[in-house]
C-alpha positions in Angstrom: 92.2 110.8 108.1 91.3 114.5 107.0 95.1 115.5 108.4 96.5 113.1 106.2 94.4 114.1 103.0 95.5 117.7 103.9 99.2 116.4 104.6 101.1 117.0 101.1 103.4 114.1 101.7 100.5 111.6 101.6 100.0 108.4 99.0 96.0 108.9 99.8 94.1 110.2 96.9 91.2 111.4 98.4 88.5 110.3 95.3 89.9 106.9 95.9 89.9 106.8 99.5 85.9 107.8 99.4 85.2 105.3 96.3 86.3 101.7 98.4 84.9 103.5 101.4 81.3 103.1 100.0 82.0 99.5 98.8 83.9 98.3 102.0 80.8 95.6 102.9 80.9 94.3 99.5 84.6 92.3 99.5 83.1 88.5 100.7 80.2 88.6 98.4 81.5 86.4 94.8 78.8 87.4 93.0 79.1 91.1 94.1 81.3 94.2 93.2 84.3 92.5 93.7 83.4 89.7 91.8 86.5 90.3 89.2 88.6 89.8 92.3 87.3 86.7 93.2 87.8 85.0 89.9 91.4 86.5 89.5 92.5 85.3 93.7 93.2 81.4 92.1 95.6 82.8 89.7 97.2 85.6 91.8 97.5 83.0 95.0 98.5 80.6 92.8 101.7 83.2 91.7 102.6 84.7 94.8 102.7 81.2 96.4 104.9 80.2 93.5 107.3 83.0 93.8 107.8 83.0 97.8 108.4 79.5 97.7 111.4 79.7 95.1 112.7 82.2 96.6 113.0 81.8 100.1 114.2 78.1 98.9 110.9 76.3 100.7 109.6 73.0 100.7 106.9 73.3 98.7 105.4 70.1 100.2 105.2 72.0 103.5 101.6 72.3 105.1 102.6 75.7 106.0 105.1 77.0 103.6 104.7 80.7 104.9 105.3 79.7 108.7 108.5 81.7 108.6 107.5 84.4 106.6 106.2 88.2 107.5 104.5 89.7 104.9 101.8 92.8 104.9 99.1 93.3 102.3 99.4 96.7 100.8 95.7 97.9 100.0 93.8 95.1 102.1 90.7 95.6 101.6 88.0 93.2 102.8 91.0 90.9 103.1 90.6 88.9 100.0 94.8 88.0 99.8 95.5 88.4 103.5 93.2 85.6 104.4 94.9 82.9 102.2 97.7 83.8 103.1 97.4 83.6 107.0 96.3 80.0 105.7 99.3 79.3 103.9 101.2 79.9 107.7 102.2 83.6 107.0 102.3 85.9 109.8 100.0 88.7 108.4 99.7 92.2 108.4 96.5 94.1 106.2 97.6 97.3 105.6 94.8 99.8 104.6 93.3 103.5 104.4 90.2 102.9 104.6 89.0 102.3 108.5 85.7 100.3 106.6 87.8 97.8 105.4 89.5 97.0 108.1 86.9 96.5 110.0 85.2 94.5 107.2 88.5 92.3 107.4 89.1 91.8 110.7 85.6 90.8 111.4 86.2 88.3 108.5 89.5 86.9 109.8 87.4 86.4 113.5 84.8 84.4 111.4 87.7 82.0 110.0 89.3 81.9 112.7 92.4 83.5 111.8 94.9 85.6 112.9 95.9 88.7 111.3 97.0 92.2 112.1 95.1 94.5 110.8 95.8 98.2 110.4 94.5 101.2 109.1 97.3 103.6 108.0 99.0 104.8 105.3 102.5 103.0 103.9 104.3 106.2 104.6 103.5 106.6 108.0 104.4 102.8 108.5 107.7 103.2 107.0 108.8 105.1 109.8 108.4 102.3 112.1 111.6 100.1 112.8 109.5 97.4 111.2 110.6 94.9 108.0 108.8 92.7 105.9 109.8 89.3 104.4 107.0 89.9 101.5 105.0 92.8 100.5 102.2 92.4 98.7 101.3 95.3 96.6 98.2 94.1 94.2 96.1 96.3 91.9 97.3 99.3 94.4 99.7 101.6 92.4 97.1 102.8 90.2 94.8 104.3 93.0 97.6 106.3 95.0 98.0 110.4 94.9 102.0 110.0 94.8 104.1 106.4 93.1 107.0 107.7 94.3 106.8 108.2 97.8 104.6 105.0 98.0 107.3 103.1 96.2 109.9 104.8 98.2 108.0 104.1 101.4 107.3 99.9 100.2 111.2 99.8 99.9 111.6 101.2 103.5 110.3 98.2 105.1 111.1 95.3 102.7 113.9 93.4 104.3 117.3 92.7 102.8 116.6 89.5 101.1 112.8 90.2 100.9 110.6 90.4 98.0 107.9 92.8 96.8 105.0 91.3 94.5 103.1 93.7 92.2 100.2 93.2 90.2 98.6 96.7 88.1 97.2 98.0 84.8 99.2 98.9 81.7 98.2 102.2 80.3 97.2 101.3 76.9 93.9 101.9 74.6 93.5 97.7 74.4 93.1 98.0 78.9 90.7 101.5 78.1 88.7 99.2 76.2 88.6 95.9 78.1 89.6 97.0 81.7 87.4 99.8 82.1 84.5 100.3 79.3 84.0 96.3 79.3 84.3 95.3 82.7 82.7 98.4 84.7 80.3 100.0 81.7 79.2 96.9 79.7 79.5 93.9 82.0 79.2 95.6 85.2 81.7 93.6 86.9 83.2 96.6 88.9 81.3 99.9 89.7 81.9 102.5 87.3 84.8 105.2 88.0 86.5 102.4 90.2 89.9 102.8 87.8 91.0 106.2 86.1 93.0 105.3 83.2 95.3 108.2 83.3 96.9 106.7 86.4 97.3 103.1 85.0 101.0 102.6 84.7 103.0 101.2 81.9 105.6 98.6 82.8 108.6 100.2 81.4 107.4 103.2 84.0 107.1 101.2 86.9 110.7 100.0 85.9 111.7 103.3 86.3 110.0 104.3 89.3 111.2 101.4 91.2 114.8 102.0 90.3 115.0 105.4 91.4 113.4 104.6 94.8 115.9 101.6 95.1 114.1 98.5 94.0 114.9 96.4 90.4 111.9 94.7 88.5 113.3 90.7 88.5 109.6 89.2 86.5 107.0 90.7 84.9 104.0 88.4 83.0 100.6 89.2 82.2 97.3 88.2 83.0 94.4 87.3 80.8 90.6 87.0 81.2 89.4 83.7 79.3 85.7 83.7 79.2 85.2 80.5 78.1 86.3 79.1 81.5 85.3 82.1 83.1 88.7 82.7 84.8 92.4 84.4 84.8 95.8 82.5 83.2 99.4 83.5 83.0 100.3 85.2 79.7 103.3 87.0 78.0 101.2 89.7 76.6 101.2 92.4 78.9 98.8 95.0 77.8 96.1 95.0 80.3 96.9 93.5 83.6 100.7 92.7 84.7 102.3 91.3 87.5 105.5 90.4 89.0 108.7 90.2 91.7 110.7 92.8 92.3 113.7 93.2 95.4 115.8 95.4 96.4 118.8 97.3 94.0 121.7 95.6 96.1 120.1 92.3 97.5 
């Protein structure tokens, strides 16, 4: 790990890599420091399982609508997306930096009794593989790494031809300071403090940007909004704190 901190071609910010490292046996606990996670997962399944449906043209009345369909989870973590989505019939790989949570996971996935491949690396050093993926999923991940571009860059690498990449991150606005940051990790508590910097939230006309000179077009972007009545996460146009969305490749 220390060579590829060190390494100046690396997405690994070293801050970050430390931060998850101390919460790594915290991702299965609801009520815990993921708990924001948690309560988005229904909505963000619900999406992703939406969009990989329509586009590889599936039955969405299958048992297993992913049994065709290689994807890796960018940014694993405990395995909170991975999971579902070995359940769901995908054939999984959680991709991560940090060796805690991928130990975390895969002890997890043994639990339930699923089957996922789990490894702890870095996207760049991945991409050099002969390896493609049907889906990447790349969730609440652009905004923790050292360098977009040759993350982006290396995400294109090993998306297949007629695959699809599904992003979800935090617009760099004062309205997300206030609400993403100061409410949910100072005032509620729902995340540790200092787990987001705003200065690295991207904006989505940025990420539009950054995807299209690394070779990848932005086809859906929505937002995401906290109702606290309900206590959960719906769909929404207004994208000025969380956004996610599809994107493929320039020529696909």
């Amino acid at each position: 790990m220390n060579k590829d901190i060190k390494n100046k071609k690396t997405t690994i910010d070293p801050v970050e890599h430390e931060k998850f490292a101390k919460l790594a046996e915290e991702w299965w606990d609801p009520q815990g420091k993921f708990k924001t996670l948690h309560r988005f997962n229904p909505t963000r399944i619900a999406f992703i399982r939406e969009k990989i449906i329509n586009h590889f043209n599936i039955d969405k009345d299958e048992k297993k609508p992913f049994k065709d369909i290689k994807l890796i989870d960018i940014g694993c973590g405990g395995g909170l997306l991975s999971e579902p989505m070995a359940k769901l019939g995908a054939n999984v790989t959680g991709l991560d930096i940090v060796e805690k949570n991928i130990k975390t996971a895969s002890a997890h996935a043994i639990s339930q009794g699923l089957k996922i491949n789990y490894v702890h690396s870095t996207i760049e050093k991945l991409s050099e593989k002969d390896e493609k993926f049907d889906v990447i999923l790349n969730m609440e991940v652009i905004e923790h790494v050292s360098d977009v571009s040759l993350f982006i860059k290396s995400c294109n690498k090993i998306l297949s031809p007629n695959g699809i990449m599904i992003f979800a991150s935090l617009n760099r606005t004062l309205i997300a300071y206030g609400l993403a940051i100061i409410g949910v990790e100072y005032i509620l508590g729902w995340l540790p403090k200092g787990t987001h910097d705003w200065s690295k939230f991207i904006t989505p006309d940025e990420l539009k940007i950054l995807f299209s000179s690394n070779g990848l077009k932005v086809d859906e972007i929505i937002g995401m909004k906290y109702n606290p009545l309900f206590d959960s996460w719906k769909r929404s146009k207004d994208l000025s704190v969380n956004y996610l969305g599809v994107s493929s490749k320039i020529n696909s």
